[in-house]
C-alpha positions, 0 to 999 in steps of 0.5 A: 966186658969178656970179649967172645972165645975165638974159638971152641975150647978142646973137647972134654970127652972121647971120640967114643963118647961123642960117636955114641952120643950121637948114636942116641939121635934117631934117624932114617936110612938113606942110600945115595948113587950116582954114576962116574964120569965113565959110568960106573954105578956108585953107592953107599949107605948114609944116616946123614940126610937132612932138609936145608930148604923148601925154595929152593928146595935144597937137601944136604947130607955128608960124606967122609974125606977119606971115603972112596967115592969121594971122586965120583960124588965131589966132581958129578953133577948129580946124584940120586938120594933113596930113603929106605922102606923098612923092608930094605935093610939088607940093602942098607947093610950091603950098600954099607959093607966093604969088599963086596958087590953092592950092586948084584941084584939090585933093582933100580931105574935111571935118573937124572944123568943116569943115578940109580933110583932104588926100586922099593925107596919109601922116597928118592930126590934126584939132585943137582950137585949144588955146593960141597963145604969141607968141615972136619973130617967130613964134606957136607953136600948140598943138592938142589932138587930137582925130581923128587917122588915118595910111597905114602905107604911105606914104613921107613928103615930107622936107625938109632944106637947103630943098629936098624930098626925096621918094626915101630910104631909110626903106622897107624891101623885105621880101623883102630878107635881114635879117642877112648870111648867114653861110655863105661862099658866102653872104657871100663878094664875089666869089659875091655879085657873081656872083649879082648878075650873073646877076639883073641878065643873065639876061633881057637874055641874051635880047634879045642873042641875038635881035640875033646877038650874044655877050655880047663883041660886045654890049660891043663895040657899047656902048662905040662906041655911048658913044663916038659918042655923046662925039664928038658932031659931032667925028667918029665916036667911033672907037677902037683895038682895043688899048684896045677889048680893054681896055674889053670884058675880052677878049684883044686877038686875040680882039677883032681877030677879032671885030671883023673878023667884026661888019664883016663883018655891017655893024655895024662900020667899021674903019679898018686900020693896016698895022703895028700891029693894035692900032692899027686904029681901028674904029667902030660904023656906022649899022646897029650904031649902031641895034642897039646903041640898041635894046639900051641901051633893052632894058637900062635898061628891065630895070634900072628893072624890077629896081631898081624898089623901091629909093630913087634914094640906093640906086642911086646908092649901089650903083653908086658903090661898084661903080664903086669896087670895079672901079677897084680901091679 
């Protein structure tokens, strides 16, 4: 019988390896404080933080041998933990940053024998410094809580692959349905994408309207408006009715009426071709160029209203998969 190893065999992987392997394990953002024995204010960012128990109710985090609070923190006996609200990542970035005044500005009160409580926190502990274990290049310190409060509304700063994330999707709308609705129309995709777009149109048919226009002839002006926009000083971004009709979901005669008509009212420029109408190039001009950008501005200003409680990941999620859908897979 192979008795037990002593000790662990020597890593088979690099120090880069093994820090960004770490890096894959998410986690949130804390700032600890606390105050030297002359009352300096001392702080630093840390992604350490971990529970250890609940009686007593102990936390741990760690800190590098070599770090320069090292003093502050290994002989106080207190210190203050804050976990970050997602609005507080430019605290995280300063409070993890060299040569700079970590603490111009900022709002705190005082805790337990003076460490600074961050105003904002999503939740602070207030610690008795309980034990230290060096291990490594590391000292793990254990506090014993003492106060401890939270926001139960706050989103908190996460990190992951060394970089903050302050957008995901751990708030939940409660106004948002909590199962499928098991009717059909309730479920069936086509009547959902058609209440979807009526939600997302129903304002925006307004200030098309006010501007003259069909919901064909706004199309029409915002892809021109796209496509100038893709020429850029290449020349006037002008395309074909054939391919115009394609884009707007609309029959090719329809389009060539309509266009004739909006060149009619100045807001289009078309360049004919005698034998093949589908053919005809047809651009937007100044003026529609400038309808088309007050309705662009309209628009991603409605969107932003109606999103306005989802997460960055959520919106890029619901129009990739739209996307998708309409490419047909």
């Amino acid at each position: 019988m192979m008795s037990p190893p002593r000790k662990a065999t020597p890593p088979a992987f690099s120090a880069r390896e093994f820090r960004a392997s770490l890096g894959m394990f998410a986690t949130g953002v804390t700032i600890v404080t606390a105050r030297t024995a002359t009352g300096e204010r001392v702080g630093l960012t840390a992604n350490s933080f971990n529970s250890v128990s609940l009686d007593p109710p102990l936390v741990l985090w760690s800190l590098a041998r070599a770090a320069g609070s090292m003093l502050a923190f290994s002989t106080g006996s207190h210190y203050a933990i804050n976990i970050l609200a997602a609005d507080q990542k430019d605290l995280a970035e300063r409070f993890a940053a060299r040569d700079t005044d970590r603490w111009a500005g900022v709002d705190y009160i005082e805790g337990v024998a003076g460490s600074p409580l961050l105003a904002g926190a999503a939740a602070t502990f207030e610690c008795f410094n309980r034990s230290r274990y060096e291990e490594g290049d590391h000292v793990i310190f254990v506090g014993e809580v003492e106060r401890c409060s939270h926001r139960a509304d706050a989103s908190p700063l996460l990190f992951h692959g060394g970089k903050f994330y302050t957008e995901h999707p751990l708030q939940a709308d409660a106004s948002a349905p909590q199962a499928p609705d098991p009717r059909f129309v309730g479920g069936y995709l086509g009547y959902l994408l058609g209440q979807a777009s009526h939600s997302v149109y129903r304002d925006f048919e307004n200030a098309v309207a006010a501007q003259g226009l069909t919901h064909i002839a706004w199309r029409v002006l915002a892809l021109l408006h796209d496509a100038r926009a893709a020429a850029g000083q290449a020349g006037d971004g002008a395309v074909a009715v054939g391919q115009l009709a394609r884009d707007v979901l609309a029959k090719q005669p329809t389009v060539t009426k309509l266009v004739q008509r909006m060149a009619d009212e100045g807001l289009l420029i078309l360049r004919a071709d005698p034998q093949d109408q589908r053919r005809t190039l047809v651009a937007a001009s100044e003026a529609g160029l400038r309808t088309a950008r007050i309705l662009v501005a309209e628009a991603r200003a409605q969107e932003q209203a109606l999103l306005a409680h989802w997460s960055a990941s959520e919106v890029d999620t619901l129009k990739r998969m739209l996307q998708r859908l309409a490419s047909g897979g």
